[in-house]
VEXFIDREN-348074 format. One record per residue: residue in one letter; x, y, z of N, C-alpha, C, CB in turn. Coordinates in steps of 0.001 Angstrom, whole numbers, plus 500000, padded with zeros to 6 digits. Glycine has a CB too. Example, Ala and Ser with C-alpha at 12.3 -4.5 7.8 and 13.67 -1.06 7.14 Angstrom:
BEGIN
a513190494310507800512300495500507800513200496700507800511308495527509046;s512850497750507080513670498940507140512900500030507870514084499402505725;
//
This chain:
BEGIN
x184645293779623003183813294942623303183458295676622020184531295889624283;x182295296126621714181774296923621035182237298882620882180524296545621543;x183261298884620188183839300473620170182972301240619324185412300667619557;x182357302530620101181429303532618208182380304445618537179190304478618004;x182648305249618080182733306698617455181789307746616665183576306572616678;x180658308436617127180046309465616373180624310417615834179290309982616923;x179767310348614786180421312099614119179999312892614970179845312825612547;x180495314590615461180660315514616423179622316157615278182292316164616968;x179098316431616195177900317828615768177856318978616504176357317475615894;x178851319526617377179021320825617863179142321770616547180318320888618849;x178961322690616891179470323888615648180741324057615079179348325228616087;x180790323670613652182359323731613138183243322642613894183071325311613463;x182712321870614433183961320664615277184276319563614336183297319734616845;x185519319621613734185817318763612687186654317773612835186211319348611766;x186970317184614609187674316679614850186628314770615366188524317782615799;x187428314491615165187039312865615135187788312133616429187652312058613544;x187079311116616632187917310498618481188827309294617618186293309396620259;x188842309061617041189893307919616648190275308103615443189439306520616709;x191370307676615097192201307595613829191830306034612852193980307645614411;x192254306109611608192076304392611481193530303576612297192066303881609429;x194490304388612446195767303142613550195114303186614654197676303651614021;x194445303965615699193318303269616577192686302363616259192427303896616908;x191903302262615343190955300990614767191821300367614871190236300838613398;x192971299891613798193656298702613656194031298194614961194788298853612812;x194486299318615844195209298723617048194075298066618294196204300062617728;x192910298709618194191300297635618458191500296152618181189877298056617241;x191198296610616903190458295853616258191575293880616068190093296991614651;x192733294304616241193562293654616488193958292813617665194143294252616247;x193559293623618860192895293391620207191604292127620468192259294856620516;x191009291737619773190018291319619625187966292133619162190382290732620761;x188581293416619260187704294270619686186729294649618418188459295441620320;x185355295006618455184675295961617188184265296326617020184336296070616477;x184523298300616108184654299106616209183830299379615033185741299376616494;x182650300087615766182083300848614447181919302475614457180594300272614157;x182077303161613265182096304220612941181003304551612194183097304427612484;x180761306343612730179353306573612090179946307077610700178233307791612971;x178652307077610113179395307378608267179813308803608167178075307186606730;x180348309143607488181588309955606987181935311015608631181018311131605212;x182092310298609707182471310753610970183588311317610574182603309796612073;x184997310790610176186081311277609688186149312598608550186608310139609210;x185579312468608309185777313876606926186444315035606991184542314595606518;x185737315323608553186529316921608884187866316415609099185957317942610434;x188537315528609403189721315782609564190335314511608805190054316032611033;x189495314720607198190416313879606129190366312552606327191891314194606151;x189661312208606682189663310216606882188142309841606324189794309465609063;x188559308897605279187080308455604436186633307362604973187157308113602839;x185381306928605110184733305934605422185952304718605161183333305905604574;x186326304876603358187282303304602935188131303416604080188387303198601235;x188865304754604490189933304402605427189793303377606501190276305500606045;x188796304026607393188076303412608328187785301760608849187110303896607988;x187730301267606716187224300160606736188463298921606187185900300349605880;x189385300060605756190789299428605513191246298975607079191979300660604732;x191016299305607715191625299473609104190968298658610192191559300928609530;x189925298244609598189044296998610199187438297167610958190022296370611383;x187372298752610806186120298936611171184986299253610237186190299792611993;x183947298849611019182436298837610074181782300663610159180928297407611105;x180911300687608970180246301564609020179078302166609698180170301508608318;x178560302631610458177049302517610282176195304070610103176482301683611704;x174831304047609671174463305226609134174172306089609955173575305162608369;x173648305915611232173063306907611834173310307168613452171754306692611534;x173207308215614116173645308287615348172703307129616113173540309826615889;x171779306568615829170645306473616317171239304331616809169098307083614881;x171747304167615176172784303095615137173871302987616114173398303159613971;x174731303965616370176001304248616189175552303452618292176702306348615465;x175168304646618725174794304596620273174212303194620781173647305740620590;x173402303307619781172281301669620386173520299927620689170648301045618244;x174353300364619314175629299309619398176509299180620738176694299732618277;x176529300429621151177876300769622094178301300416623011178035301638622495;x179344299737623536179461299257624992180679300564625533180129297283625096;x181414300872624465182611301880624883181986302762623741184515301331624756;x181847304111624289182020305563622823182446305672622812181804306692622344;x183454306406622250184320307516621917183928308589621240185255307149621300;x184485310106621552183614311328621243185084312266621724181812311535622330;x185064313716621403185784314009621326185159315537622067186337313632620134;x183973316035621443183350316962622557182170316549623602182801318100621836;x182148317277624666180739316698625380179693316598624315180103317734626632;x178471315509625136177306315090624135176608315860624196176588313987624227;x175733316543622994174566317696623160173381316881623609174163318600621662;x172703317967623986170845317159624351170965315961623256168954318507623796;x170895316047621975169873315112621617170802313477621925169300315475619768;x172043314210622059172908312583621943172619312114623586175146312721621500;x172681312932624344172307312426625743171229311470626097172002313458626454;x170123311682624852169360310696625089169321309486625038168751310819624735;x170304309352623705170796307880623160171843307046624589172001308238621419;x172059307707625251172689307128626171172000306061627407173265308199626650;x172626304629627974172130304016628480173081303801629756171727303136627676;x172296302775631004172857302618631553173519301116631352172317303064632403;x175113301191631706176147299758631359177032300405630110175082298021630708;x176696301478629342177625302199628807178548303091629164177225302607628215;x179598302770628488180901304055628964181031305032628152182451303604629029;x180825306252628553181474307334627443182801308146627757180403308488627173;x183877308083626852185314308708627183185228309815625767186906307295627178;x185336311343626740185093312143625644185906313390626984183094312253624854;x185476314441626347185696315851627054184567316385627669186146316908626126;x184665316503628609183134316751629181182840318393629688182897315650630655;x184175318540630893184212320378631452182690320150631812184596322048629949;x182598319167632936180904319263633595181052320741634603180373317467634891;x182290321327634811182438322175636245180871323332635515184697323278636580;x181231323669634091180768325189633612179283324870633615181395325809631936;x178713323295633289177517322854632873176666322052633604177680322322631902;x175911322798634351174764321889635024174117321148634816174061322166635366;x173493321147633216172565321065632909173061319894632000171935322231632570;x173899319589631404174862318770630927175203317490631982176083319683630640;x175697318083633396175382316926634132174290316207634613175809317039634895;x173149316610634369172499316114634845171897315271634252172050316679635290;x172078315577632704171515314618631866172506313489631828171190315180630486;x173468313459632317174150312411632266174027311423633496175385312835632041;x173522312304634449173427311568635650171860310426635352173293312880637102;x171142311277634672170297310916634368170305309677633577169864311772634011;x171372309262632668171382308268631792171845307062632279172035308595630771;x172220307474633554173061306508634515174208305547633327171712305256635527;x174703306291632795176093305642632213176942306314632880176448305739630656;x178141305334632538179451305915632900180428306775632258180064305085633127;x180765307998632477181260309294632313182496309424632733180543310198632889;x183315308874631841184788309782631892185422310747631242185654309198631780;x186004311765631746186688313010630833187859313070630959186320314360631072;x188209313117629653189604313501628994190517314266630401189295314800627442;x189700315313630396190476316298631161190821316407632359190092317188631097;x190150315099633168190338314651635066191479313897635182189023313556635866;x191318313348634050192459311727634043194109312676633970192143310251631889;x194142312028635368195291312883636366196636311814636474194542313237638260;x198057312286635937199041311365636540199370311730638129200402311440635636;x200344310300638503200845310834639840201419312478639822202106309795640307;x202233312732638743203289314041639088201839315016638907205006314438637676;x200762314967638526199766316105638761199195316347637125200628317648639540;x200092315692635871199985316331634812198777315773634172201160316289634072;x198096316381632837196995315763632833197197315623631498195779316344633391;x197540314224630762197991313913629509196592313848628511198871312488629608;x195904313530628577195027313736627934194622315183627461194262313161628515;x194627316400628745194310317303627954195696317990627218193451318220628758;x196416317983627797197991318419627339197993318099625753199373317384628230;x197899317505625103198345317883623520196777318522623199198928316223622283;x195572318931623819195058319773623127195207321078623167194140319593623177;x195797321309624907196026322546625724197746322956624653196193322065627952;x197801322318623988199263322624623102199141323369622150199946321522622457;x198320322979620897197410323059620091196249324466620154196857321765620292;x195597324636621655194912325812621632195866326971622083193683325687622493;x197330326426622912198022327912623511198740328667621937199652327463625019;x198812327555621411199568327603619606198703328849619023199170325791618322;x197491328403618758196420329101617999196043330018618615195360328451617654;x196037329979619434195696331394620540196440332912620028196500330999622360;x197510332416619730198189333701619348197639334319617790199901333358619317;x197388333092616905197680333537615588195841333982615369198554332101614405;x195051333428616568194008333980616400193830335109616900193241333363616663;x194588335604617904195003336983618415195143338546617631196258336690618863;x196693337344616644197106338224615987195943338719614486198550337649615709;x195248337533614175194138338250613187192914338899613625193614337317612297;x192752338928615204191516339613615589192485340947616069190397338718616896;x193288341449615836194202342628616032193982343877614833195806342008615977;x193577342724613373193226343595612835192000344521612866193382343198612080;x191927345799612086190991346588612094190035346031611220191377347820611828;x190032345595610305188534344828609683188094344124610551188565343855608442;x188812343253611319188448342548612300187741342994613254189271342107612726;x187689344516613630187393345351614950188023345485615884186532345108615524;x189614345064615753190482345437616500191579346549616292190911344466616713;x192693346495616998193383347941617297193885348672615985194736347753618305;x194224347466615113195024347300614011195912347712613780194712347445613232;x197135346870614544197750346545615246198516345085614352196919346516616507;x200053345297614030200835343840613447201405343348614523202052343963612275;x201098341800615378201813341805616713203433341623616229201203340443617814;x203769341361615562205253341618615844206030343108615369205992340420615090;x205206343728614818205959345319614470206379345409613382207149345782615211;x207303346290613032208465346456611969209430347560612341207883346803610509;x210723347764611800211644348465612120211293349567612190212534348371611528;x211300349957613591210875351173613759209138351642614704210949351546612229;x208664350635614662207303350384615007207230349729616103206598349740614101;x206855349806617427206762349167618176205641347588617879206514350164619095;x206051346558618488205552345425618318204145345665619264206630344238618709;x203428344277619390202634344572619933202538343891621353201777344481619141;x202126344249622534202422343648623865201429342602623924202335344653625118;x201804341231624451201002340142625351201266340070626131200861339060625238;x199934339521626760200091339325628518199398337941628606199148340680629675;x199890337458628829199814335391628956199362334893630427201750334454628754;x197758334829630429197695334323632118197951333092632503196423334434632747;x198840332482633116198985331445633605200425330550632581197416330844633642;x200938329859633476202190329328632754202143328413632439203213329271633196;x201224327516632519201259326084632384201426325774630678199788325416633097;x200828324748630219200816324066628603200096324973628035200119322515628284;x199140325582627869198718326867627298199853327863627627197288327356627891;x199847328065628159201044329498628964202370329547627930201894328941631053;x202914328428628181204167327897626971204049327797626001204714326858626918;x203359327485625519203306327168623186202740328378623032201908325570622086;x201448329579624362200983330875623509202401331718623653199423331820624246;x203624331476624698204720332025624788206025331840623266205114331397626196;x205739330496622901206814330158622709205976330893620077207277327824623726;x205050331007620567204423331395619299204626332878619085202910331043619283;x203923333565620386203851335089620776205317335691620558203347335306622443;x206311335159621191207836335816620925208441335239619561208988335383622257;x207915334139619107208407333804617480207836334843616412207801332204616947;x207254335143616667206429336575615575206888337795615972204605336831615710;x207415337994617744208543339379617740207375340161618330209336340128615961;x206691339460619332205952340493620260206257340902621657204748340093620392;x205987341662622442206354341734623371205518341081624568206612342836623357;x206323339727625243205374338747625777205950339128627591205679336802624980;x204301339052628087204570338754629848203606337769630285204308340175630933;x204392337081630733203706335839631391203440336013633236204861334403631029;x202383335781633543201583335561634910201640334569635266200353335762635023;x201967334276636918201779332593637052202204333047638900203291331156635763;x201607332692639576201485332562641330202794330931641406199047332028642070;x202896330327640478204398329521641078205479330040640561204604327951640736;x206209329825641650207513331046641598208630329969640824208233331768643601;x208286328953641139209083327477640402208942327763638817208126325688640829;x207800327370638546207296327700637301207713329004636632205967327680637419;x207826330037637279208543331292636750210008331227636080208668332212637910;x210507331233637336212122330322637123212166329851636233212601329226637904;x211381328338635606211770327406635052211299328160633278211038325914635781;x210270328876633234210039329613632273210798330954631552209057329828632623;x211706331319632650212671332252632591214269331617631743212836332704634241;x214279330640632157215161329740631635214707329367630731215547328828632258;x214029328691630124213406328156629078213987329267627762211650328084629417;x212987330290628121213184331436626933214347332489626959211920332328626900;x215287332203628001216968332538628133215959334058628433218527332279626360;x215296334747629021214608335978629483214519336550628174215359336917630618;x213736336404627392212854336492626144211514337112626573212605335012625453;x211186337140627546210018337296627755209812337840629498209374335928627283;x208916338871629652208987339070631546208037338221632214208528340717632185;x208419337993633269207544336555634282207733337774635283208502334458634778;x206575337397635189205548338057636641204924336979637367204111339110636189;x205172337465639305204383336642640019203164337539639875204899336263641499;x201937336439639683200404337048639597199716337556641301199276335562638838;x199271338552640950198338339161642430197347339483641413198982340741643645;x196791339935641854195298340667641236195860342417640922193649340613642817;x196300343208641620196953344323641464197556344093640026197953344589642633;x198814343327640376200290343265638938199142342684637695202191341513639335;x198270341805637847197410341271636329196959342571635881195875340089636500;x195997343331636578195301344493636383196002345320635575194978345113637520;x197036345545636279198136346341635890198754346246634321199177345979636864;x198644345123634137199342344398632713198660344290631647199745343045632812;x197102343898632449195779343618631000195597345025630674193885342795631467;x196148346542631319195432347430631013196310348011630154194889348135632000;x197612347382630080198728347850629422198607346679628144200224347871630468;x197980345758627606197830344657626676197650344981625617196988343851626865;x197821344580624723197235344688623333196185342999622711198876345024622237;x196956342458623747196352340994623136196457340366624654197472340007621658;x195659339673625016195513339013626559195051337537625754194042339920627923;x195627336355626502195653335224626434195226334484627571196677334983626074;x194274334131628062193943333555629427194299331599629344191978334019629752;x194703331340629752195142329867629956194891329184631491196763329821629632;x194346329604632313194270329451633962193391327831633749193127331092635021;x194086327083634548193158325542634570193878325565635721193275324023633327;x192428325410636832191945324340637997191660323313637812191013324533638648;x192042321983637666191944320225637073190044320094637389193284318622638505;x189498320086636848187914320097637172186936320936637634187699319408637875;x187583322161637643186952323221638456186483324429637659187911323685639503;x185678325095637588185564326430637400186573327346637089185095326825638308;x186838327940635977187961328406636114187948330152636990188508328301634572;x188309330841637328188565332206637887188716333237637178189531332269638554;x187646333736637573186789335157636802188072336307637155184798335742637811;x188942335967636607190346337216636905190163338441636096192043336634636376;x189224338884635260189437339640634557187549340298634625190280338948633206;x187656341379635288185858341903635712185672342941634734185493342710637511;x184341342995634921183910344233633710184739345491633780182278344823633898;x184932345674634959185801347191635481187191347333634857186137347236637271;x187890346371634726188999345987634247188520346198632534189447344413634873;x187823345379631472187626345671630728187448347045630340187082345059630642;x186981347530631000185840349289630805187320350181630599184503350111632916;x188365349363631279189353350235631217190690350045629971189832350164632645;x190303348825629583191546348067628181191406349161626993190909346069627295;x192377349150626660192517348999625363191058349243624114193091347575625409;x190982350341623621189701349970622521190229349207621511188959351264621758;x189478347963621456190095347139620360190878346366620326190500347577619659;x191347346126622065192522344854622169191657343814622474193821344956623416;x192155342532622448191765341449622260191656340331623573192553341127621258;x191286339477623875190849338944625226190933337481624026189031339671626243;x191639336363624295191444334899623874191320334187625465192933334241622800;x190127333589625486190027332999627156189961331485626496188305333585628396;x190967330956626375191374329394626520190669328566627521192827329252626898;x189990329496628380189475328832629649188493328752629639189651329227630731;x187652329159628220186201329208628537185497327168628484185381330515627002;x186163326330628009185345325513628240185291325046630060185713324441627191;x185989326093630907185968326048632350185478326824632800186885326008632950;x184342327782631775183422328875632102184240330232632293182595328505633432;x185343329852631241186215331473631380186702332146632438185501332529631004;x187736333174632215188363333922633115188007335379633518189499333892632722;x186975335948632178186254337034631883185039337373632048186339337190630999;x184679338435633031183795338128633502182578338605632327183871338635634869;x181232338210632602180473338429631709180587337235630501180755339793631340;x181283336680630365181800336178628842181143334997628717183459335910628593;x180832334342627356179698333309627024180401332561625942178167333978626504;x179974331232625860180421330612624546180275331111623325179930329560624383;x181386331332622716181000332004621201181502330143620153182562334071620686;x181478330457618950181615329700618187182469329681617053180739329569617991;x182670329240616421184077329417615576183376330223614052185016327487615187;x182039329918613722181388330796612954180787332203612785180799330329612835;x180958332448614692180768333508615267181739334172616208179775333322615758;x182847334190616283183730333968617737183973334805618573184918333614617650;x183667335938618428184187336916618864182318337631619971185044337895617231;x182930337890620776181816339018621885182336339875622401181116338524623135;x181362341102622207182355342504622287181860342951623377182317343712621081;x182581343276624413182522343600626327183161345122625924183916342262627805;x182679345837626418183341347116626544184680347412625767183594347284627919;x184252347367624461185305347739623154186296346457623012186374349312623489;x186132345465623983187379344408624032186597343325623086187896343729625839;x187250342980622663187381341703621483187714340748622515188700341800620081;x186286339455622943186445338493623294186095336729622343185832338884624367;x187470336112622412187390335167621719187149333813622731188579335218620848;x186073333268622382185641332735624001185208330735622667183329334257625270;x185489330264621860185182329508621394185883327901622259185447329983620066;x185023327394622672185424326696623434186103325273623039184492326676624137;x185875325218621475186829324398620672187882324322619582186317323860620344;x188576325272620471189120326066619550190425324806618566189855327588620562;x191027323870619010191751322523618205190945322085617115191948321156619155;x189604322636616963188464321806616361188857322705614681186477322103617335;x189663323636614654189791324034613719190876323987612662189549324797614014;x191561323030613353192978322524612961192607320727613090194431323230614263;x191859320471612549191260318734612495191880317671612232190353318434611609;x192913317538611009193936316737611452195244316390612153194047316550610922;x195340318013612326196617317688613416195971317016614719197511319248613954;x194589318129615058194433317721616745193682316385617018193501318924617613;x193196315700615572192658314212615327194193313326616173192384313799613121;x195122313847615110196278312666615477196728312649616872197648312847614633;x196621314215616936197341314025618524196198313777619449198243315496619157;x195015313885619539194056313484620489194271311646620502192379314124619945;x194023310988619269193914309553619573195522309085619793193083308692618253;x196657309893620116197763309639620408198079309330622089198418310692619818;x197327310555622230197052309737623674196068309715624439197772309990624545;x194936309427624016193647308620624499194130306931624338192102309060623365;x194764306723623215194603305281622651194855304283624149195963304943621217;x195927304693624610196062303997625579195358303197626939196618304539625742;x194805304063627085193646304828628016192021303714627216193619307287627500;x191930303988625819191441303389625279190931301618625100191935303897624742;x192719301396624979192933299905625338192563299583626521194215299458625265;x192822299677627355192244299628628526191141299148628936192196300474628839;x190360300082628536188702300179629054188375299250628311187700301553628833;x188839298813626740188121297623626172188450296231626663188335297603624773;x189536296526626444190380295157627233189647294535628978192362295911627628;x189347295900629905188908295179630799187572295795631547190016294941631622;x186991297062630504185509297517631005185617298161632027184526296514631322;x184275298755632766184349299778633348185678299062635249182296300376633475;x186177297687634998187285297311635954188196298261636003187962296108635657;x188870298568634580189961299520633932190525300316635265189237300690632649;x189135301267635797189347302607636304190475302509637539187865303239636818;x189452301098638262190421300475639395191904299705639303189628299507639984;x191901299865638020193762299587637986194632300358637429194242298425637290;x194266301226637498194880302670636988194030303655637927194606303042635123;x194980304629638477194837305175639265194415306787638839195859304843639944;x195294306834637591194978308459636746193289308289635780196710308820635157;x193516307118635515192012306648635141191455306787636009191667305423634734;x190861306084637069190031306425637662189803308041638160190143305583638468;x190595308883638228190667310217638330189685310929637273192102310603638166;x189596310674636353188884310674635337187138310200635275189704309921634597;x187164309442636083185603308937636087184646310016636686185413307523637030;x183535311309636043182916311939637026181803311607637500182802312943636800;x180905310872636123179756310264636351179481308933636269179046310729635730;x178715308232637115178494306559637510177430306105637887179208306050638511;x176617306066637402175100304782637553174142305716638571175601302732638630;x174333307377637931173404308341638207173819309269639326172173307713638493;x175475309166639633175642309597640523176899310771640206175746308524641400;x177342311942640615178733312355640542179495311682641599178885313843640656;x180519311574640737181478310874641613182741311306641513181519309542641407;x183090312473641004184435313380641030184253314335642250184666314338639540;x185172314565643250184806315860644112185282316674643808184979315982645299;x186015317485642848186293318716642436184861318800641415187938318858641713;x184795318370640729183727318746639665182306318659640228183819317775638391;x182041317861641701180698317556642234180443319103642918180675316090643424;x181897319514643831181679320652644797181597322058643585183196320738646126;x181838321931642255182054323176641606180477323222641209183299323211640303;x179999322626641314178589322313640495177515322589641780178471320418639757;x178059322712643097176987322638644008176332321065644426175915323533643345;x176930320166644116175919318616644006176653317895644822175731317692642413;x175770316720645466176844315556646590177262314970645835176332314465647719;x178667314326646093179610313584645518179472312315646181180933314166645591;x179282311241645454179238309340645921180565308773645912178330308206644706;x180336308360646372181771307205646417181712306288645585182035306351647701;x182817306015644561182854305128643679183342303935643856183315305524642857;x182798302623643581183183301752644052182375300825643025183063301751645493;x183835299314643263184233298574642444182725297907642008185406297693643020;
//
């Protein structure tokens, strides 16, 4: 099978879909893998690497697509790459079709096949693919927190962990999951005062233990959140529905009432955010200011840490990877979390969480 990899042309996205030990481990396979030219850069990998490792070069996106039987990509495709797309091609990338209509449709339109990172579901529910990025953004979440806290910044100015004598600064962490934990386990390493939200009472427990009560767990209502974001200094939204829209928990009214100058990081915006009003910002621009609140709404946010979230993205895609080359769009049907993953297919949606969030009929996929 024919593997590309494009260079990412989102704003500031410096992250790459394969490593060169992906290549080798291809290319070793029988498989071959071409890379667009200096695709690797943002996250430190030179063309020679690339080619040490057994894959070819080529110059242009225009190349890169026309070759392709499998892509690899790491953010959804913008307009112009959507075009390059055919039907009998697979693309395995990040997609978050729930927030983007207009995104699906061009894909429906290309009648290729569309899998995302972020559907591909195990039996126990967990979703490994997005999990080491959702690691990575709950990480950064804080320390981007803590520098939009400052007053040059336009925030409270405010040190989140304090000093003797100074009160620290309060977080309020929505949701417990893999975001929920690393913005927890960062937020109380700097000596802030952390509360975590989460409607499973399991998950509470098990988070209560974790941090030996380091931190307060709250069951979430809409009342107790309210209650907490208005008392915040720094709000962290992490809420993931597996394909869905994420939940507008946080309304203008609520804002009107925060904090001048506290901070809002919505982790959730590539699920169309938790805040209401709130829009993609960019890592050159990141910040949108809602009623005195500092919203950090960048929807790639790993993209700024490029070789860590390079290694750990093709750490576990690779697998997933092998797969699809080894046995083509068959793969989906012998793997069961794979196929979970498939939304779009020969012009059709074919995920029902992501078909019903979008308003569109969902097809039945079949062999």
């Amino acid at each position: 099978m024919k593997i590309v990899v494009p260079k990412e042309i989102l704003d500031q996205e410096y992250r790459v879909a394969l490593t060169p030990a992906g290549v080798h481990a291809l290319v070793n396979t029988g498989h071959s893998v071409y890379i667009e030219n200096n695709a690797g850069l943002g996250s430190s990998i030179t063309n020679e690497d690339y080619k040490l490792a057994g894959a070819q070069i080529l110059p242009t996106p225009q190349d890169i697509f026309s070759t392709a039987d499998l892509i690899l990509k790491v953010k959804q495709p913008l307009e112009q790459e959507c075009k390059y797309l055919r039907q009998g091609q697979i693309l395995f990338t990040y997609l978050h079709l729930a927030a983007d209509k207009k995104l699906a449709q061009d894909l429906c339109s290309s009648k290729s096949t569309c899998i995302a990172y972020e559907t591909i579901e195990m039996p126990d529910r967990s979703l490994p693919l997005l999990t080491p990025m959702s690691e990575i953004a709950g990480r950064m979440s804080v320390q981007i927190g803590a520098h939009h806290l400052e007053k040059y910044y336009g925030g409270r100015g405010m040190l989140l962990g304090g000093v003797p004598g100074v009160e620290p600064a309060f977080v309020v962490i929505i949701g417990g999951g893999t975001v929920g934990i690393n913005a927890a386990k960062m937020a109380i390493g700097l000596g802030a005062h952390v509360a975590i939200l989460d409607n499973n009472l399991k998950r509470l427990r098990e988070l209560d233990d974790y941090f030996h009560g380091r931190l307060l767990t709250v069951y979430s209502t809409q009342h107790k959140l309210i209650e907490l974001v208005l008392k915040a200094d720094l709000v962290i939204s992490g809420v993931l529905v597996t394909g869905a829209k994420a939940p507008r928990l946080i309304t203008k009214d609520t804002l009107s009432k925060m904090k001048s100058g506290s901070v809002i990081v919505d982790v959730a915006i590539d699920q169309g955010g938790c805040v209401e009003g709130v829009k993609h910002t960019k890592h050159s621009d990141p910040i949108m200011k809602i009623e005195n609140v500092n919203v950090y709404a960048v929807p790639n946010i790993p993209g700024a840490v490029p070789v860590s979230s390079t290694m750990a993205l093709t750490n576990a895609t690779l697998p997933y990877v092998l797969k699809l080359a080894n046995k083509g769009f068959q793969a989906v049907f012998e793997d069961t979390s794979l196929l979970k993953g498939v939304n779009v297919h020969n012009g059709n949606m074919v995920h029902k969480v992501v078909a019903d969030a979008l308003e569109v009929e969902c097809a039945e996929l079949k062999a």
